[in-house]
N, C-alpha and C positions, 0 to 999 in steps of 0.2 A: 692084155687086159687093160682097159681103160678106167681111171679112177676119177670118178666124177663128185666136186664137193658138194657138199649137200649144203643149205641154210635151215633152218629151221626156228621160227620165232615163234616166242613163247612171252605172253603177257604179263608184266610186272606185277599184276593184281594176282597171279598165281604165283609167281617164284617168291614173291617178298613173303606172304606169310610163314612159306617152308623156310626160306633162310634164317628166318627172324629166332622162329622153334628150334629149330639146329643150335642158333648163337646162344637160346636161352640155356635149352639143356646142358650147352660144354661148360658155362659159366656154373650151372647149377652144379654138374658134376665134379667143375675145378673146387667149388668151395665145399661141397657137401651139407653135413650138418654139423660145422664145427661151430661148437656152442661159443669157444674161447674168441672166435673171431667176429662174432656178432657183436659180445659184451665190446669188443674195440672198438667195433664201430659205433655203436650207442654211445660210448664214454668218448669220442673224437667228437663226433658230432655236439655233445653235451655241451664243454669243452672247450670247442674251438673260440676260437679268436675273433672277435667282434668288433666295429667301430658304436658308436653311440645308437645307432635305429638296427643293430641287430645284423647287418649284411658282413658276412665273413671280409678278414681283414688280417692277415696275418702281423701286422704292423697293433693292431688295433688293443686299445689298454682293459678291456671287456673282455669274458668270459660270456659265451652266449646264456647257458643255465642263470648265471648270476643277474644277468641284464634282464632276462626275461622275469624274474622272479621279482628283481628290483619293481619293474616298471607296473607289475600286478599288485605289489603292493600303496607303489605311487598310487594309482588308480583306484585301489580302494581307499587310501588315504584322504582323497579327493572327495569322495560320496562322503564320507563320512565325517568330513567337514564340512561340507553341502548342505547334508541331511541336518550337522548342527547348527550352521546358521538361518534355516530353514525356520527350525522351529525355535529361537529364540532371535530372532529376526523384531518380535514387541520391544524386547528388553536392549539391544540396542539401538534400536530409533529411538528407544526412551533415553539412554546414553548419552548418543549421539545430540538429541536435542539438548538434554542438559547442559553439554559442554557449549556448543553453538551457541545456548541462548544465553550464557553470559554474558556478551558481544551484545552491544545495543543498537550494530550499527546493521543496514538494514540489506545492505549484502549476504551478509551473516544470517538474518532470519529470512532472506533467501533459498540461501542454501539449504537451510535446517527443512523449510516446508518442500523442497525438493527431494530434497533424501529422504523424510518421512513418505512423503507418497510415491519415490522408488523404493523404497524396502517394501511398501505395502500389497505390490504387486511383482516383484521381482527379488530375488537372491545376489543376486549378480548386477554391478555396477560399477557404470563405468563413469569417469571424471576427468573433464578436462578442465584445465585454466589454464587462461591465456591471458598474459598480463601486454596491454599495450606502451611501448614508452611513450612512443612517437605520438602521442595523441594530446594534442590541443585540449585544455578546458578553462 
């Protein structure tokens, strides 16, 4: 009797999704429905170990719950400073000019008519000064 090997190929677009179902089902069956090992994983995950944006870190001085919680309330901290300066945005341009305009000098009432007509259309501003030494007068 002569024994002749056979080949037979079979397309990866047909074996992967069978393997895939087989690996799921052992796993499902390794773990079941144990309730106790879920709550683990929920509270690991909670839990774990954080650097400052959040990305696991076992080194890292964070707690991920903690950080995320922090940073939601950072965030609404922020709006609601916004929303304050928003609306009393009149009362310190009124402020703001009063101190300014003590200053007679005319940098001073410069800046003051800058800062009134940025607060009057924006919340948010930005200031630079730059003092020259070097400059000849």
């Amino acid at each position: 009797m002569v024994s002749k090997d056979v080949a037979l190929t079979i397309s990866s677009e047909i074996v992967q999704p069978i393997v895939e179902a087989k690996i799921q089902a052992a796993i499902v069956a390794a773990l079941g429905e144990d309730t106790n090992l879920i709550e683990k994983m929920v509270t690991a995950a909670l839990t774990a170990k954080c650097d400052h944006r959040g990305k696991s870190d076992n080194y890292g001085r964070y707690r991920w719950l903690e950080l995320m919680c922090s940073n939601a309330i950072q965030e609404a901290a922020k709006k609601g400073v916004a929303a304050f300066l928003e609306k009393n945005t009149g009362l310190i341009s009124a402020q703001i000019e009063k101190e300014l305009g003590r200053s007679k000098s005319k940098t001073a009432r410069a800046f003051v008519a800058g800062m009134t007509k940025c607060l009057k259309t924006s919340y948010r501003i930005n200031i630079n000064a730059v003092f020259d030494s070097d400059r000849d007068d």
